[in-house]
FILUMLO-435890 format. One record per atom (N, C-alpha, C): residue in three letters; y, z, x. Coordinates in steps of 0.2 Angstrom, whole numbers, padded with zeros to 4 digits, always signed. Layout:
% residues N
ALAYZX ...
END
This chain:
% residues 192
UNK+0270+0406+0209 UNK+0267+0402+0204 UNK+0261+0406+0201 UNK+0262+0407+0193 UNK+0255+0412+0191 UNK+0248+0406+0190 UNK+0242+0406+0194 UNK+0238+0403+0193 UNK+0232+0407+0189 UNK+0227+0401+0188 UNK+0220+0402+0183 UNK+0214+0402+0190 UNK+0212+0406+0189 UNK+0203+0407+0192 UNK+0199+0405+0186 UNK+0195+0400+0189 UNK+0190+0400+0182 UNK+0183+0402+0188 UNK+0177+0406+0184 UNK+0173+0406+0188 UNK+0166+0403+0183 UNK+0161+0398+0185 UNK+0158+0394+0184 UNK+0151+0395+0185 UNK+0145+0393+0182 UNK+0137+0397+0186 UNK+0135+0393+0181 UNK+0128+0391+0184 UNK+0123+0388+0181 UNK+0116+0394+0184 UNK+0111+0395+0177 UNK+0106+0401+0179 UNK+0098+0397+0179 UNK+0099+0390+0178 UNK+0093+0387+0180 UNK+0094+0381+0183 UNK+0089+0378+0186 UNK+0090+0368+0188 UNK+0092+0366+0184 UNK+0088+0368+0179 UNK+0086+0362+0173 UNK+0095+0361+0169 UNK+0099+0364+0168 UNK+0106+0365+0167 UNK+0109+0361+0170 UNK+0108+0356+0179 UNK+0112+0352+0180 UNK+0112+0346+0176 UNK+0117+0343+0174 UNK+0119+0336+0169 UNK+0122+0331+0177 UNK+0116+0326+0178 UNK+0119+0322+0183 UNK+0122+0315+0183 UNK+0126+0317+0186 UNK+0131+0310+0186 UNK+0130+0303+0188 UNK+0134+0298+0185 UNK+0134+0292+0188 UNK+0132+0291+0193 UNK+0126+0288+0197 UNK+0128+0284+0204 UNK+0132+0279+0206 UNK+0137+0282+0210 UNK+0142+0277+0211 UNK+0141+0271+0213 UNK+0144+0266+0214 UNK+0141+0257+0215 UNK+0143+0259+0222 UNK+0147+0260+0226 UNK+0147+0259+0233 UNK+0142+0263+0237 UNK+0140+0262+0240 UNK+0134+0265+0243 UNK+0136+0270+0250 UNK+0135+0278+0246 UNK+0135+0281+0250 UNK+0131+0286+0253 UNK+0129+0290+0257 UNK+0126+0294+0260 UNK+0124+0302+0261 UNK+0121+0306+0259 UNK+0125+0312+0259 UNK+0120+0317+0262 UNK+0124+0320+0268 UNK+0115+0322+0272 UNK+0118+0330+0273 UNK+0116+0334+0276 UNK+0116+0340+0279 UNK+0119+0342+0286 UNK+0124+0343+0286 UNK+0127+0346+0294 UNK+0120+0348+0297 UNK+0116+0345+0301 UNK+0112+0353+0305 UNK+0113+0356+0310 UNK+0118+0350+0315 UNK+0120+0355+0321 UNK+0125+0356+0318 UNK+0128+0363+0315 UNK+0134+0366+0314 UNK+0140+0366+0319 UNK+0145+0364+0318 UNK+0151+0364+0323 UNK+0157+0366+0319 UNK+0159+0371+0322 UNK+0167+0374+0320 UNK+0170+0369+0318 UNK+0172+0363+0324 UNK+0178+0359+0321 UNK+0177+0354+0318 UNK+0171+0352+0317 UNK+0171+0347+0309 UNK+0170+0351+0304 UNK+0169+0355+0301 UNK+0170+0361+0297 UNK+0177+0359+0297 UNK+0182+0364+0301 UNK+0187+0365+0300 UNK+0193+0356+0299 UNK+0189+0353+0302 UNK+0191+0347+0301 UNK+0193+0344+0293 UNK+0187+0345+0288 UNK+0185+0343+0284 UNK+0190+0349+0278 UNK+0187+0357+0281 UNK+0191+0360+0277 UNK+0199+0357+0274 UNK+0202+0358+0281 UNK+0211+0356+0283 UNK+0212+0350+0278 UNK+0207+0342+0279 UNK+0210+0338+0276 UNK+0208+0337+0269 UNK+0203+0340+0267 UNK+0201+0341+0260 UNK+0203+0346+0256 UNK+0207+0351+0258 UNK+0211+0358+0256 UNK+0217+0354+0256 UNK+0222+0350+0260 UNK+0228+0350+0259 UNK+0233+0349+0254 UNK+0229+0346+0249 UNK+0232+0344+0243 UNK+0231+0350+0238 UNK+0228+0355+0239 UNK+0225+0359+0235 UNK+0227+0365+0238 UNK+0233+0368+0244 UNK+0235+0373+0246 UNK+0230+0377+0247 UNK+0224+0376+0251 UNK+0218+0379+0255 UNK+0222+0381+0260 UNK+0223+0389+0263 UNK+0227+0391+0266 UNK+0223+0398+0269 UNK+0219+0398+0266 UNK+0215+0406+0269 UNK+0212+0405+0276 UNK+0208+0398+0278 UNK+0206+0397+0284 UNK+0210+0395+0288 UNK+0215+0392+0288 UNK+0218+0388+0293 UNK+0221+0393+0300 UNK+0221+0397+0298 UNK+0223+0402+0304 UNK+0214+0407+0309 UNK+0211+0402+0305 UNK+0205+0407+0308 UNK+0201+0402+0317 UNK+0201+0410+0319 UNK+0199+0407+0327 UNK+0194+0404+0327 UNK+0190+0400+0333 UNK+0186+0395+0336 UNK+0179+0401+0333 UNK+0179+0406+0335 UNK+0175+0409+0334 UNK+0174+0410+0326 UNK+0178+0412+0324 UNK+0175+0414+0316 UNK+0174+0409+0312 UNK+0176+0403+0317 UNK+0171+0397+0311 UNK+0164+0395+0312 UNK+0164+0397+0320 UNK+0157+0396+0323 UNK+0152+0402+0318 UNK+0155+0408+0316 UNK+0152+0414+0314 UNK+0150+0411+0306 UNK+0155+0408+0304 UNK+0155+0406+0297 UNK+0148+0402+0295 UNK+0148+0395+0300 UNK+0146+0391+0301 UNK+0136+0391+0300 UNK+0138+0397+0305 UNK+0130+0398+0308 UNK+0126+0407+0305 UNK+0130+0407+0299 UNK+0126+0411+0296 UNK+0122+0411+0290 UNK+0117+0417+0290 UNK+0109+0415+0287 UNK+0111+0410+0281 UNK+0110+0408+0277 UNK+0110+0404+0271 UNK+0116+0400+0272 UNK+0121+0398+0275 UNK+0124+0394+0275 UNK+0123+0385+0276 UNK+0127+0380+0270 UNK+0125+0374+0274 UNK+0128+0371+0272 UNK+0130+0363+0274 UNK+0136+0360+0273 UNK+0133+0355+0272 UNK+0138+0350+0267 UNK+0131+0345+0265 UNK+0138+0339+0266 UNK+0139+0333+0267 UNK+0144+0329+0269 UNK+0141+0321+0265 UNK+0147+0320+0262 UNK+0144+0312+0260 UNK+0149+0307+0263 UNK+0145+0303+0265 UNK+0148+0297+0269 UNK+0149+0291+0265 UNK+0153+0287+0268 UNK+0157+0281+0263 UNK+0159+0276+0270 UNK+0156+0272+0271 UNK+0156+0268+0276 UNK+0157+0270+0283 UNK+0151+0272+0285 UNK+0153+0277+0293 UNK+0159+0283+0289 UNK+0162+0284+0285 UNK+0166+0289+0287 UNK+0164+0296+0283 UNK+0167+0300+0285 UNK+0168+0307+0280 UNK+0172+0306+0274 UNK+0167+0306+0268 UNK+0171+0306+0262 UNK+0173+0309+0259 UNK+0169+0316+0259 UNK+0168+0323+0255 UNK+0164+0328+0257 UNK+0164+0335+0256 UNK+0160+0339+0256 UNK+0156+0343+0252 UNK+0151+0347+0253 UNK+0151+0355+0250 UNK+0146+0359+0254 UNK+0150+0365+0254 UNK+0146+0370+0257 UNK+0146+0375+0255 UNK+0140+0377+0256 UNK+0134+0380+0250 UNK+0131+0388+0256 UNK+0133+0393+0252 UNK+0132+0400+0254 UNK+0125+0405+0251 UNK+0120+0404+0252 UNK+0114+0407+0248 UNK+0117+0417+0252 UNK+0115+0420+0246 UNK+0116+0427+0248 UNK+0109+0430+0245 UNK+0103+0434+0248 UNK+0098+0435+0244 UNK+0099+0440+0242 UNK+0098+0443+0233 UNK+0097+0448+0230 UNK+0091+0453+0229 UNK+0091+0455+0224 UNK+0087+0459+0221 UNK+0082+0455+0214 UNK+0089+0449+0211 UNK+0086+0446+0208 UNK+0083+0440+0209 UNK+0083+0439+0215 UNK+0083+0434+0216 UNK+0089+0429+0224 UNK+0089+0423+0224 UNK+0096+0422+0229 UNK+0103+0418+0224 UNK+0107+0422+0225 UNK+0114+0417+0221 UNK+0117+0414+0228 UNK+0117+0408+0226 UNK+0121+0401+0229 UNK+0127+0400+0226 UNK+0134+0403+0231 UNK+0138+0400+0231 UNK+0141+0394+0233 UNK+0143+0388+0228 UNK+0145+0382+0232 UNK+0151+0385+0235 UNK+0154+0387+0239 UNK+0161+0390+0240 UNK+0165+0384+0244 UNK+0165+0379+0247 UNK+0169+0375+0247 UNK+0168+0367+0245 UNK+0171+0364+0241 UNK+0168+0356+0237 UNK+0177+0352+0238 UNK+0174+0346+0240 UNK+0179+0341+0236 UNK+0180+0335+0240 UNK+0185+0330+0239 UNK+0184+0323+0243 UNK+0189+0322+0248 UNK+0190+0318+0254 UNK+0196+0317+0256 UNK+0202+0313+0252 UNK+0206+0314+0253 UNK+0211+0310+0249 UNK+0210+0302+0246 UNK+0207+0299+0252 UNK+0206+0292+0252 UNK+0200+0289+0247 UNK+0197+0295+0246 UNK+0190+0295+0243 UNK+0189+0295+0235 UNK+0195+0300+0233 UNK+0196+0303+0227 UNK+0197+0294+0221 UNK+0194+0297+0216 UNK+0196+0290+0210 UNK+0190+0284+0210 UNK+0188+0286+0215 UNK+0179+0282+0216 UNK+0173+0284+0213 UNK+0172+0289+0211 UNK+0166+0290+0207 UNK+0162+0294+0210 UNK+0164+0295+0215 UNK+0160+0299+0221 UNK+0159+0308+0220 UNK+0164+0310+0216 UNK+0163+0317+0214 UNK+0159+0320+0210 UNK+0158+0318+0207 UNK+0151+0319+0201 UNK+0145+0318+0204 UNK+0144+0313+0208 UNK+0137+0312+0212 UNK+0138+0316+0218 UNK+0143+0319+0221 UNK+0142+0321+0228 UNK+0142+0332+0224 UNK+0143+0333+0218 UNK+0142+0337+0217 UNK+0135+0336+0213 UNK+0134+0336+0209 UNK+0125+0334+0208 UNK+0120+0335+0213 UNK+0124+0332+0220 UNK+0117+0334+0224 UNK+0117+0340+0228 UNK+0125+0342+0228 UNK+0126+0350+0230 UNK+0124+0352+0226 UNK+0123+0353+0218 UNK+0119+0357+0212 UNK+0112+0357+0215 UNK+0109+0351+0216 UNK+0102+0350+0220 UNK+0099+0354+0224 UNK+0105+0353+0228 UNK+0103+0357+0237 UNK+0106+0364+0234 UNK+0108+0366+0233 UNK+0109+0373+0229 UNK+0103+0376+0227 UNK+0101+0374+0223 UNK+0094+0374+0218 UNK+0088+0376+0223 UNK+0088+0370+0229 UNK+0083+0372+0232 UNK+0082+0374+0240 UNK+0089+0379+0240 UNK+0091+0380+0247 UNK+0085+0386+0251 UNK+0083+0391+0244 UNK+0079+0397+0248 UNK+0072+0392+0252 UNK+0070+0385+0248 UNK+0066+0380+0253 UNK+0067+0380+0258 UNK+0073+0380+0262 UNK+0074+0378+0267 UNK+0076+0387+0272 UNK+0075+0389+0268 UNK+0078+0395+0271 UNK+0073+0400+0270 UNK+0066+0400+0273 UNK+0058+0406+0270 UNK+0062+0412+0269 UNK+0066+0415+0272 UNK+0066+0421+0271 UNK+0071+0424+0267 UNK+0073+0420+0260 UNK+0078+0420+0256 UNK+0074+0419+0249 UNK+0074+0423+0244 UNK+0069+0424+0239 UNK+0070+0416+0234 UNK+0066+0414+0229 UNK+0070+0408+0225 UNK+0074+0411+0223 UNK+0078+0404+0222 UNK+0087+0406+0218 UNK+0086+0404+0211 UNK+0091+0412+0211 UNK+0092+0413+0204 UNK+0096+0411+0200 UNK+0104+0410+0205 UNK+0110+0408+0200 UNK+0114+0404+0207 UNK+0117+0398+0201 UNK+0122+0393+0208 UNK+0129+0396+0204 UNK+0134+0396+0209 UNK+0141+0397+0206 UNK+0146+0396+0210 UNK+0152+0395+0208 UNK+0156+0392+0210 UNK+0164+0397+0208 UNK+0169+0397+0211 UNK+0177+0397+0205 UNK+0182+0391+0208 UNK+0184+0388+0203 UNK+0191+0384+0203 UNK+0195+0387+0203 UNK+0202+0385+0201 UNK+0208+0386+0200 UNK+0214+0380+0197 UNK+0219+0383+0194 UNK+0223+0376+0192 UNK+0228+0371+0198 UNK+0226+0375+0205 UNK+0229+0372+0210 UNK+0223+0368+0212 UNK+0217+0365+0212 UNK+0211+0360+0212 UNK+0214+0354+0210 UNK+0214+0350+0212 UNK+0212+0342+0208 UNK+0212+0343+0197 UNK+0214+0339+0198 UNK+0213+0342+0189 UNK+0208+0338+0185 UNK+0203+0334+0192 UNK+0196+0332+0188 UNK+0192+0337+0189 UNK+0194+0344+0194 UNK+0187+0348+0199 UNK+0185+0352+0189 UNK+0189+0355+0188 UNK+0186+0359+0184 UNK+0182+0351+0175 UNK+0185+0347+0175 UNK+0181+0344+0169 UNK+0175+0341+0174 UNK+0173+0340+0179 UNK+0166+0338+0183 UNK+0164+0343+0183 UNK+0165+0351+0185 UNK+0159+0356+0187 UNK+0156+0356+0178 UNK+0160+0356+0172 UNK+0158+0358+0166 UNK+0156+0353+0165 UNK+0154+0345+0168 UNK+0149+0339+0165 UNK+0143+0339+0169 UNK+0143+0343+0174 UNK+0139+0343+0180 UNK+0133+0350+0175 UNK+0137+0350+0170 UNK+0134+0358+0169 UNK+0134+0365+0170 UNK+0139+0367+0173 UNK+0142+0372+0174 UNK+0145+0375+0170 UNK+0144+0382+0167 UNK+0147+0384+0164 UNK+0151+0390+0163 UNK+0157+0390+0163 UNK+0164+0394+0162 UNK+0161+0402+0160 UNK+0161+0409+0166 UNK+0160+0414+0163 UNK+0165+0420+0164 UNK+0170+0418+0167 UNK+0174+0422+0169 UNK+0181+0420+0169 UNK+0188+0421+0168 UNK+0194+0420+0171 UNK+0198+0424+0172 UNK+0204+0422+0176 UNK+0209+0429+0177 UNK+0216+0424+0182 UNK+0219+0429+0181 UNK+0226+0423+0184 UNK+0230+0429+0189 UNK+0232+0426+0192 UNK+0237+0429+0197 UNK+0241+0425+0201 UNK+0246+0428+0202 UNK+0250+0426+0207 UNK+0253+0423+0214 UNK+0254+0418+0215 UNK+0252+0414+0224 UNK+0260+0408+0225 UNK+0261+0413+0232 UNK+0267+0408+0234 UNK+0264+0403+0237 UNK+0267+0397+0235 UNK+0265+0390+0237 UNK+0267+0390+0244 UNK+0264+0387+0248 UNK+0265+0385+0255 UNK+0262+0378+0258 UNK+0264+0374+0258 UNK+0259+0368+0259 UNK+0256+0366+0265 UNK+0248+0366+0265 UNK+0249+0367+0274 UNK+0248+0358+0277 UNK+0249+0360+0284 UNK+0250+0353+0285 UNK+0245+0347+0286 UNK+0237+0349+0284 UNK+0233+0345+0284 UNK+0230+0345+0291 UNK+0226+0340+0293 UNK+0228+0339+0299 UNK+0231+0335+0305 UNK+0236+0334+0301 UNK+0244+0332+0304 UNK+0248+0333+0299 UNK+0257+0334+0301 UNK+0259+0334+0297 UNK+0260+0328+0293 UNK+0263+0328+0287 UNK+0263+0322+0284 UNK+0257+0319+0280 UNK+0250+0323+0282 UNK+0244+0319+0281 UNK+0242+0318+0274 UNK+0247+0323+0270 UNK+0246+0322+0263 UNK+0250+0314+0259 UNK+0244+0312+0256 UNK+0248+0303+0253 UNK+0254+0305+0251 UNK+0259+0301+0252 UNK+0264+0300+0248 UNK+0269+0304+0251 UNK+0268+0308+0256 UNK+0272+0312+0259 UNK+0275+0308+0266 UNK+0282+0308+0268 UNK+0283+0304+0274 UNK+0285+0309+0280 
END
């Protein structure tokens, strides 16, 4: 199947456009004891529909390693006790500064169509913005960015461009489908 990469970047705060708060009340805190298998947990069930395939095969270690390096942070929105959504956010320090990649965002399935994506990326744009705070030895950040694709949700790419994000690159390539199985199989809606 020939797919699209869009890649997306915002080069100041002030660029974030924030969204709706959603009417049901949810919560959106930061991982700070890092754990492989909520991570991985979160990945699996929030990748399933969207063919996330790159991690699943990775061991206990290399999530542990992913998890718990410099600038990394995982930020989770909750929605009645549970896990709603994600985003985790990779600062890398430069020369010009630090570029924050959000590198993994989106909701559980159950979660999707509630209004929650717009607000739980808004606060990832936030804590992006302001991650070198939390990190002294990481210079201020200079650039947030992201890439989608047409195998995403087909809200992710019109929410990153009302979040304020904007389109600087694209390229397409090639990818055989293989659907993984969540975590369980079956766990995709509508599938029996």
């Amino acid at each position: 199947m020939l797919v699209t990469r869009t890649f997306l970047q915002q080069l100041a705060p002030a660029d974030i456009v924030p969204a709706v708060v959603p009417e049901e009340p949810v919560e959106i805190t930061r991982v700070s004891v890092p754990a492989p298998e909520f991570s991985r947990f979160l990945y699996a069930t929030v990748g399933e529909a969207y063919y996330w395939t790159d991690r699943l095969d990775w061991s206990w270690q290399r999530w542990q390693d992913w998890v718990t390096q410099p600038g990394f942070e995982s930020w989770v929105c909750w929605s009645g006790g549970a896990p709603a959504g994600y985003a985790e956010l990779l600062g890398s320090p430069g020369e010009q500064g630090t570029e924050v990649k959000l590198a993994y965002f989106g909701l559980l399935p159950a979660f999707t169509g509630r209004g929650l994506g717009g607000h739980l990326l808004t606060t990832a744009l936030r804590r992006a913005w302001s991650l070198s705070g939390r990190h002294p030895d990481f210079p201020p950040v200079s650039r947030v960015w992201l890439h989608t694709c047409t195998l995403d949700g087909e809200r992710a790419l019109p929410n990153y461009k009302a979040r304020g994000l904007h389109p600087y690159r694209s390229e397409q390539y090639e990818r055989e489908l293989t659907r993984p199985t969540g975590p369980w199989p079956g766990a995709f809606p509508g599938e029996d």
